[in-house]
N, C-alpha and C positions, 0 to 999 in steps of 0.2 A: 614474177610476171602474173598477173589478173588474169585468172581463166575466165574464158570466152562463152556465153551460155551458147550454144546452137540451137534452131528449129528442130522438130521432131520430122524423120523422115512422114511424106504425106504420099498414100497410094491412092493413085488414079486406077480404073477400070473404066475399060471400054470395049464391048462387047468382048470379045475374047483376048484379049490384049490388056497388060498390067504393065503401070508404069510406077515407080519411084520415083519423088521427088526429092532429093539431098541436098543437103549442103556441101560445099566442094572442101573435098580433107586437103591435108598436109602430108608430109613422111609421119609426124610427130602425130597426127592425130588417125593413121591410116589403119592400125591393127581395130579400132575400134569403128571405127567404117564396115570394116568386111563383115566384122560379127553384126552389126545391122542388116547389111546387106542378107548375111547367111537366114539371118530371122524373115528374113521375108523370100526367102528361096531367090532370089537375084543370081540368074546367069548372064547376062549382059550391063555392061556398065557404056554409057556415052555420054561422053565427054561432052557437055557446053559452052562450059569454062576454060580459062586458059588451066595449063597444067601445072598444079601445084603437087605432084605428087608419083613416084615411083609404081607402075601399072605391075610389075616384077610380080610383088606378093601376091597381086588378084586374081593373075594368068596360075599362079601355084594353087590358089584354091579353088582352079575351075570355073572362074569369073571370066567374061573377056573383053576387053574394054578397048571401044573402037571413039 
């Protein structure tokens, strides 16, 4: 299978408020999601996209995704 290049997560700020912008993971692609997410201290994840992806792991790392 041809691996996929992905965007670089992009961080917004606005006044006191940071947002992440990502691309939407897989199960397959989702351990390396969080360790992004951890690099940028991400405690809320929200959802825009439909759901490709088991929320399980992110609720265990303290992420929580609404």
């Amino acid at each position: 299978m041809a691996r996929m290049n992905r965007p670089a997560p992009v961080e917004v700020t606005y006044r006191e408020m940071r947002f992440l912008i990502t691309h939407n993971p897989n199960n397959t692609t989702l351990n390396k999601f969080i360790e992004e997410l951890k690099q940028y201290s991400v405690t809320t994840v929200v959802r825009v996209c439909e759901v490709t992806y088991d929320k399980s792991p992110l609720e265990r790392e303290g992420i929580s995704v609404i």
